[in-house]
N, C-alpha and C positions, 0 to 999 in steps of 0.2 A: 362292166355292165352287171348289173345287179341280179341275182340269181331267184326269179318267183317260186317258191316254195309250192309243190302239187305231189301227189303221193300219184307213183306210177306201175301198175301193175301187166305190162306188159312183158311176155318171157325176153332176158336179155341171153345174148347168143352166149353160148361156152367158151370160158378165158377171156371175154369182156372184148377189148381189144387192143391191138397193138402192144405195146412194151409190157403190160402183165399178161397179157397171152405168150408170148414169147417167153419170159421169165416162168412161167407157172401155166404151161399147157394145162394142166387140171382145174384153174380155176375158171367156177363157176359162181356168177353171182346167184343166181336162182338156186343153187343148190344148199339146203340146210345145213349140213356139216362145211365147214371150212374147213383147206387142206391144212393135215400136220407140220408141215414144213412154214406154211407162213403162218403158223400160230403160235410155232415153236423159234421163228426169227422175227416178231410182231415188237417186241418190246427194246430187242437189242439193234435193232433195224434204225440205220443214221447216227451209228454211233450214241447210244443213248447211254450212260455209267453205269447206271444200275441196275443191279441182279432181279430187285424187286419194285412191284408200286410201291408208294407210300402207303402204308397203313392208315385204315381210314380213323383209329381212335386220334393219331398226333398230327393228321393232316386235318381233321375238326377243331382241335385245340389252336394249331397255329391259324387256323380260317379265325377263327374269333378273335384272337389278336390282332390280326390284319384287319378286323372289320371294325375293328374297337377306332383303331389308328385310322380309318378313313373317316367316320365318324366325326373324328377332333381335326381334321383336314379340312371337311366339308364345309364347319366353322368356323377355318380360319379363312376359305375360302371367299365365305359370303361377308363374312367382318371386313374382311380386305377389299373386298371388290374385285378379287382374280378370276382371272376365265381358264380352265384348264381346257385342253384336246388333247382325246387320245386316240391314233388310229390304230386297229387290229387290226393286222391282215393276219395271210399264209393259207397254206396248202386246206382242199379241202377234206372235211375231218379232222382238223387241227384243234379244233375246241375254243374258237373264235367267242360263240356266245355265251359256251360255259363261264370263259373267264370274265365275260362284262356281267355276266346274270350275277357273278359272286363278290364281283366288285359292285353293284348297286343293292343287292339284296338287305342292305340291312341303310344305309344313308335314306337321306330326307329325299323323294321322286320329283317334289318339288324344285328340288334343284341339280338333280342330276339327270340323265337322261340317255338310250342308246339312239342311236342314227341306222335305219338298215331298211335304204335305201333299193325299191324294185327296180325292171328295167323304166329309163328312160321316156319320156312318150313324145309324142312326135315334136312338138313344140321343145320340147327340151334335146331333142337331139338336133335340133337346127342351132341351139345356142352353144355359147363358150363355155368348152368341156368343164371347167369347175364352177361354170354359174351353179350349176344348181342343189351344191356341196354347201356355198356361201350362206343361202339363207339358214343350214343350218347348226352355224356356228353359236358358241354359246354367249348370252348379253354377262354384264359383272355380275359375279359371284356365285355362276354358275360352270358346270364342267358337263362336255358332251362327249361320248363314247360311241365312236362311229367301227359298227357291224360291218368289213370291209368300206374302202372310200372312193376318192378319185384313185387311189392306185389299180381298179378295176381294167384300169386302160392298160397297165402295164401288165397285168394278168389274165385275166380269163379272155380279155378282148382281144388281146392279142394271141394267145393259145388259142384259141375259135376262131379266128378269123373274122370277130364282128368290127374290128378297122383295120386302117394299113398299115404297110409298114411306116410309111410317111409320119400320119396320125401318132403310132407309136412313138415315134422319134422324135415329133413336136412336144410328147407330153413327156419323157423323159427329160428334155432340156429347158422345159417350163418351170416342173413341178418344185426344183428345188427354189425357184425365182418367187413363185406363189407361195411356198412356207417361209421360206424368210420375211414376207410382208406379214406373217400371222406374228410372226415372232418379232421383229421389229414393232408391232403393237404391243406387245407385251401380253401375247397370249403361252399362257403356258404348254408347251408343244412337245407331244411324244407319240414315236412311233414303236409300233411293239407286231415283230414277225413271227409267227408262228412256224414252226415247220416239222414236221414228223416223219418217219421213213415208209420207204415201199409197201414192206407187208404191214406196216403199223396202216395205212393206210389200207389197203386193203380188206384187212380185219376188220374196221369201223365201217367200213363200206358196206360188209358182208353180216354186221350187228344190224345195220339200219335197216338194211332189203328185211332180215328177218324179226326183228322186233317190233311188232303192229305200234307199240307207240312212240315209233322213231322214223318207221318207213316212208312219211313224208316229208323225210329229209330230202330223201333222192331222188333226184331228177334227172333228167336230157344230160344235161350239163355234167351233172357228177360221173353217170354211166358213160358219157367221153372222157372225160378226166381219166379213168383209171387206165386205157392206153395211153395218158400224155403225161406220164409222170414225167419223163427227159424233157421234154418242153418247156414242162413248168420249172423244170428246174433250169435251163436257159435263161427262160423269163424275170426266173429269180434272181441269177445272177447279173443278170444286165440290169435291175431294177436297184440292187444295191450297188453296185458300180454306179450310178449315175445319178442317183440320190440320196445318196447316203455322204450328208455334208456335216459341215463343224455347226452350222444351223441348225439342223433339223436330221441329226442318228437317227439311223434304226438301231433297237436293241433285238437281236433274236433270241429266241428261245424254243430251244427243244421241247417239244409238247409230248412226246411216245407217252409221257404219265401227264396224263390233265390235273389230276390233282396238283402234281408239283407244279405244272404251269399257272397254273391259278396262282398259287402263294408266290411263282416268281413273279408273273405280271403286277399283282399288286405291291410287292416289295422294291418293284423296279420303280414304279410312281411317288412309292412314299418315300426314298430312299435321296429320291431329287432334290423332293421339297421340303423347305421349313417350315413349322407350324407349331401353335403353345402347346406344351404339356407333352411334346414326342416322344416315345420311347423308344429310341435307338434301339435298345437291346431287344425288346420285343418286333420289330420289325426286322432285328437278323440284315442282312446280306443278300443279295442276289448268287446263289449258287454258279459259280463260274463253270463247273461243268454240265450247266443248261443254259446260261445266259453270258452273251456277250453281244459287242458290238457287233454293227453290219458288217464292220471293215474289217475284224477278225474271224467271223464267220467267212467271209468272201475267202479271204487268205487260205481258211480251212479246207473250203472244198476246194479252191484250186491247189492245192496242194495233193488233195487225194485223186484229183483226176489225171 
């Protein structure tokens, strides 16, 4: 279910709740200062590699590269008649819109476009959970970038309680049935997971309450979320287990540095596809110590639990 964006200015209680109250009795969202201890484990939090963000002069320099190369994709896309999809999900504060805002930022709007979809309305919640995804699939030579998707069902709907367990189970063992028909049309089909750790999450939780041009980030939703990190992380794993097919991967990607997620999300698109005039070498790699499949990430954290 799609999350309505409202700035919320009610006090929330001390340590939020559940599994970050428990992990960090001291935090407070309302409270200005963020504790030292998850500021000081923010960045290293989910196993993240590195000591440092990216510096912002060579993380500009590779953005323009990357932007140069979608550019010339865009081209081949519309010269061909191809339809790309890409779904963003993961955790929230994972930088879901940063990395679509910087993948369309410089292409033609004409033909690409984000998907971010509110809640439901009543009429749509009586219909077939991905009617209402369908109409916004892309026609030839066009590519859509959906702002969270139908995977809502296996996330936040189910972390809330806004369907059952039933529901859940029906949409796990459809959805990979429903991408294979995207892809058996010859839509070009990628899913891209975000995921970030506890205090990284936390932090960005505790940026938005405090920075007036952020604060209507946060909502109902988010202010439950920071009790339910172990849930969503459940959620998560049952959602790669069970749709994460030879059809339709998930790629995940460590987000703790958005910048770096950015340039991996777009190197993981271009890296797919063929198109005139590509340059390999400018487009680089996917950093495998932020990006890998769902089915090696799954491996990963069942390995550390």
């Amino acid at each position: 279910m799609g999350k309505a964006k409202e700035q919320k200015t009610e006090k929330t209680p001390k340590g939020g709740a559940g599994a970050a109250s428990r992990a960090y009795p001291d935090f407070d969202l309302d409270n200005p200062k963020l504790p030292a201890e998850i500021e000081a484990r923010a960045l290293k939090s989910n196993g993240f590699p590195y000591e440092e963000k990216l510096k912002r002069k060579p993380y500009e320099e590779q953005l323009q590269q990357l932007q140069l190369e979608l550019l010339k994709l865009q081209d081949h896309v519309q010269a061909e008649g191809e339809r790309i999809v890409v779904l963003f999900e993961g955790r929230d504060t994972s930088g879901k819109g940063g990395c679509i805002a910087r993948i369309l930022e410089r292409i033609n709007p004409r033909h690409s476009r984000s998907v971010a979809l509110s809640k439901p309305t009543e009429a749509e919640r009586g219909q077939w959970y991905f009617q209402r995804y369908i109409c916004h699939l892309p026609t030839k030579g066009n590519m859509v970038l959906f702002d969270r998707s139908w995977y809502n069902r296996a996330g936040v709907e189910r972390v809330m309680g806004f369907c059952t367990e039933d529901e859940t189970a029906r949409f796990l063992r459809d959805a990979p049935e429903f991408e294979a028909l995207l892809v058996r049309d010859n839509i070009r089909f990628f899913k891209i997971y975000l995921t970030v750790g506890r205090e990284m999450q936390l932090s960005r939780f505790h940026e938005r309450r405090h920075d007036p041009f952020k604060r209507w980030k946060v909502t109902d939703i988010d202010i439950a979320a920071i009790g339910k990190y172990d849930d969503y992380s459940r959620a998560e794993a049952d959602m790669l287990r069970f749709t994460h097919t030879a059809a339709s991967p998930w790629t995940v990607i460590n987000a703790n540095d958005q910048r770096r997620a950015r340039l991996e999300a777009m190197r993981v698109i271009l890296s797919a596809l063929d198109y005139a005039d590509k340059d390999a070498a400018a487009i680089g790699a996917p950093d495998p110590k932020l990006t890998m499949s769902g089915g090696d990430y799954l491996a990963l954290v069942n390995g550390k639990s």
